[in-house]
N, C-alpha and C positions, 0 to 999 in steps of 0.2 A: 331567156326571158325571166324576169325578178315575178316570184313568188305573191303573186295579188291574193292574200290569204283571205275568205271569207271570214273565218273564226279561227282563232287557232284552240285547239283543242281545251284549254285552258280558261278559256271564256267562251264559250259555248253559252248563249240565252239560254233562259228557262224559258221551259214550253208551258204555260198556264201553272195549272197546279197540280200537274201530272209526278215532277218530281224528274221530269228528262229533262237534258241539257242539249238542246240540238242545232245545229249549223242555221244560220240567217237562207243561205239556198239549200234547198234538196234538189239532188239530180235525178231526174225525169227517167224513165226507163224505155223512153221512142224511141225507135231510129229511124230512119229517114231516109227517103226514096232521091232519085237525082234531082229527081225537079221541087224536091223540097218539102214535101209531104209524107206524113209520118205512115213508116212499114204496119201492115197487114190490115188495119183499116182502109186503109186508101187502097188497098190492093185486093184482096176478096172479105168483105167486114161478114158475113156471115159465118165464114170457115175459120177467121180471125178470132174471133169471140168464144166460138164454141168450145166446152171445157174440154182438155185432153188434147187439142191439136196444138201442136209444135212448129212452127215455122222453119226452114231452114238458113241457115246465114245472120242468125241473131248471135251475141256476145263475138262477134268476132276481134282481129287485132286491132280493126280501128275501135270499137267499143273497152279495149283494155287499156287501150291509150286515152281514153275517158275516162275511166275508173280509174287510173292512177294519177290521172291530174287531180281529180277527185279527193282522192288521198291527199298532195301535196295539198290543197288548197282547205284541208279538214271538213270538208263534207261529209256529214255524219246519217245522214237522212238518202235513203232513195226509195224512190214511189213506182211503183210498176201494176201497169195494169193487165194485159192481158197474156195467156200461160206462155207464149213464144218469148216475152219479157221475161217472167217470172225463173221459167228452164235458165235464161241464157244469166241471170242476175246471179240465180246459183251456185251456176256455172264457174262464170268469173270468181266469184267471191271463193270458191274452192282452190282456185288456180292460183287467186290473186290477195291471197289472206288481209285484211283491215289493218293499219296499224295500231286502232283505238276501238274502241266497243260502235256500234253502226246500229240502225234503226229502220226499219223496213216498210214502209207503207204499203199497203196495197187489198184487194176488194175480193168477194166470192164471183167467183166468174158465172157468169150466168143468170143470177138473181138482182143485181142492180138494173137500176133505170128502166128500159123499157125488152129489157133481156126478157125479161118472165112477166107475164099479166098480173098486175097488182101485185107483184112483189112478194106472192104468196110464201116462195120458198123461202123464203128467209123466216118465214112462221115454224115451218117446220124442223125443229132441233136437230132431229136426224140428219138430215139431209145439207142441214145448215154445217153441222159438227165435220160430215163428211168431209163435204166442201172445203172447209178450213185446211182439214190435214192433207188432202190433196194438193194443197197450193205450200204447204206448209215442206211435203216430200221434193214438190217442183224446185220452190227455195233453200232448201235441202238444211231449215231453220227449225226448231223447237217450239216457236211460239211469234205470232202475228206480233209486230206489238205498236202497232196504228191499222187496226181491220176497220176500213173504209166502206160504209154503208149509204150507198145513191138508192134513193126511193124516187117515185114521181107521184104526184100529189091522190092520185087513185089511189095509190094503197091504203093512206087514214079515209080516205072519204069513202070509199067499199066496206071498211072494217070500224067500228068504234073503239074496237079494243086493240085495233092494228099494234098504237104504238106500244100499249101496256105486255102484248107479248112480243114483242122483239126486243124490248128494255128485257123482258129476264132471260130470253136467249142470249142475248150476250153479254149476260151477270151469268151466266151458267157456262159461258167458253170464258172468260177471265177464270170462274173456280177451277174449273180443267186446267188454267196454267197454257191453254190454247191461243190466247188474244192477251196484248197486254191493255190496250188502250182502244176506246172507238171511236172514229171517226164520223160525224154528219156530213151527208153530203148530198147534195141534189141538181135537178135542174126543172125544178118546178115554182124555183123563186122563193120571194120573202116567207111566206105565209108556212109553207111545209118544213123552211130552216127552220122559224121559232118554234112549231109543235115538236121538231127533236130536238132543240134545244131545250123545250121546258119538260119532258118527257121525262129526264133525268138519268137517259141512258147513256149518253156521248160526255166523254171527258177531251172534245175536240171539235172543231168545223173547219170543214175544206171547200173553200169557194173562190167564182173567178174575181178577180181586181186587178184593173189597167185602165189606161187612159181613158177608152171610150166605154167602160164598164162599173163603174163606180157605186153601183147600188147598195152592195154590201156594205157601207160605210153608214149607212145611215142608222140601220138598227140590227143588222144581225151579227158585223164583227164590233161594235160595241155592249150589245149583250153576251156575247161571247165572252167578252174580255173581263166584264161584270161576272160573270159566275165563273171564272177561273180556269175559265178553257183554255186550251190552245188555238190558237187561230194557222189554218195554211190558205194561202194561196196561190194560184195559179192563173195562166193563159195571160201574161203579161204582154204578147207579139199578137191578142186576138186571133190566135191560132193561124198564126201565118196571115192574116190580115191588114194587119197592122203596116208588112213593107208592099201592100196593093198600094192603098192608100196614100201610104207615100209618095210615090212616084206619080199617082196624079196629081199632089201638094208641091211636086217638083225638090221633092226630096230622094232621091234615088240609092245613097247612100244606107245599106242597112243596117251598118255598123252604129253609125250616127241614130236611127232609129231605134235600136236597140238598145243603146246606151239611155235614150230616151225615154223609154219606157220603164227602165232598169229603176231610172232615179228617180220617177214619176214613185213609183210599188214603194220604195224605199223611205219616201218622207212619210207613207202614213204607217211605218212599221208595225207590219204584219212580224209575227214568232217567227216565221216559214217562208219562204217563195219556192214553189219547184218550177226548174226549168229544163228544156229541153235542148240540147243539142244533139247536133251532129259530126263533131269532130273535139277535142281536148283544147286548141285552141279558143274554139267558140267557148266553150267554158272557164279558161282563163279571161276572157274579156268580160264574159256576165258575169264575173266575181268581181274585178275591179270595177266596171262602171255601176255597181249595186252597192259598193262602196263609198262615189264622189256625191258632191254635195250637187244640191240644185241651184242653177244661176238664172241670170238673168234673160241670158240667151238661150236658155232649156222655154222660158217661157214665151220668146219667139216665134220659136220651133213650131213651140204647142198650138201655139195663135193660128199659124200657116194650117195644121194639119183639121183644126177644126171649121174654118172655113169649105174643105173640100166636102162637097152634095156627102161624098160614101160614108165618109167619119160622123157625118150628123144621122146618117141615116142606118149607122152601126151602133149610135146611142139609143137612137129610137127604139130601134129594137130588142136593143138585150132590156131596155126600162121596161119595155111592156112584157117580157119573158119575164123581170122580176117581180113585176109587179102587174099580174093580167088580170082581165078584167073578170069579175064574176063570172061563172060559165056552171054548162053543166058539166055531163059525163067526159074526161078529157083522155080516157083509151082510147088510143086510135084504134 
């Protein structure tokens, strides 16, 4: 099969104004169960999450035969979330040395989103520091250098001072030479991306953008872009959503969808897309169709897929997650 290069190594994007040169896709650190859903959350999400558990059967042969198409294709970026990722990422990379210098993404386990109540530990430096180098041993790396930080809108609205100390906790892991770069990232919508975007702690944002997800487009990947960030994105298949919906649009084909969504992400060029697969093929194909241009019959496509009840009713909903309404207390 001919080489559908994402970047070659040699033109690599700039990533804001960071000073990294990184791949158009990052590859995703899922793997994935037969029926199509991604390993240890779909499978026990408590035990999955929890810091220090290791899953079994992560980085195996077919995940090295991902990583080396990886290679061939210069992907320079992979993003891994949870520690059964993280063991098996540094795993591979030991086994399977980079040809070019490589880029790691990835979060403190435990402390994003709604892991901990109001996000407290990440206030705390110790425990935040720890954290780091623990993932840091997992990865078996020197230094984060995209530390990826998901709040949910509780933590600025419990604390006033929320963001002003986690802005110097991690101006205090960059001094340590622990983190290179910091990632915003949420899922509390518009309102909690711009208080870390203006915060002045992130030299980055990582947000969803896909066909029936488009919010970010309005004000938080162009204020990003304005103050010289990097922009990533992800969840371009709406987390496996995207081929339901198909197939009641009478689209069954999810290669065709795929492709679809691919070139959709790519006209409003995002720095980044991470995606996921489950085999080295699926990834040679998300690298060439994240490549081709958009036609006339992509916008066919799109016509049919929006018409169906689910895809309108999968806009609705991520618009009101980005955009919800006044409320109070939102801990569950």
């Amino acid at each position: 099969m001919p080489n559908a290069s994402v970047r070659s190594p040699q033109d690599w994007r700039p990533f804001g104004s960071t000073g990294l040169r990184l791949s158009a896709l990052a590859l995703g650190g899922h793997e994935y169960l037969a029926d199509g859903r991604s390993r240890g959350f779909n499978e026990d999400m408590k035990q999955a999450v929890s810091p220090g558990y290791v899953g079994s059967g992560y980085g195996g042969p077919k995940r090295k035969q991902v990583l080396a198409a990886a290679y061939d294709l210069g992907i320079n970026v992979f993003d891994v979330t949870i520690d059964s990722e993280k063991e098996a990422l540094g795993r591979n990379l030991r086994d399977m040395p980079p040809p070019y210098e490589i880029h790691v993404q990835t979060r403190p386990e435990g402390m994003c989103y709604s892991y901990d109540r109001n996000n407290r530990k990440l206030l705390d430096y110790a425990l935040l520091r720890a954290e780091v180098q623990r993932g840091l041993k997992l990865l078996g790396r020197d230094c984060i250098d995209l530390f990826n930080v998901g709040l949910l809108s509780w933590s600025i609205d419990h604390d006033p001072d929320y963001m002003s100390v986690l802005a110097e906790n991690l101006a205090r892991l960059k001094r340590e030479g622990l983190i290179r770069h910091a990632v915003a990232d949420s899922f509390s919508g518009e309102r909690l991306y711009l208080a870390m975007l203006r915060s002045g702690a992130f030299d980055a944002v990582n947000v969803d953008l896909n066909l029936g997800d488009a919010q970010a487009l309005q004000t938080v990947l162009p204020a990003a872009g304005g103050a010289g960030m990097g922009r990533i994105v992800r969840e371009a298949f709406f987390k496996g959503a995207l081929f339901r919906i198909g197939v009641e649009a009478g689209i069954g084909d999810k290669a065709v969808l795929a492709r679809l969504a691919l070139k959709w992400v790519a006209l409003h060029r995002p720095d980044v897309l991470i995606v996921g697969v489950d085999d080295a093929d699926q990834l040679r194909a998300n690298a060439a169709s994240f490549q081709s241009a958009w036609t006339s019959d992509d916008e066919v496509l799109l016509a049919r897929l929006r018409r169906v009840p689910a895809f309108r009713q999968y806009e609705t909903d991520k618009f009101l997650e980005f955009f919800p309404a006044p409320a109070g207390d939102e801990q569950p």
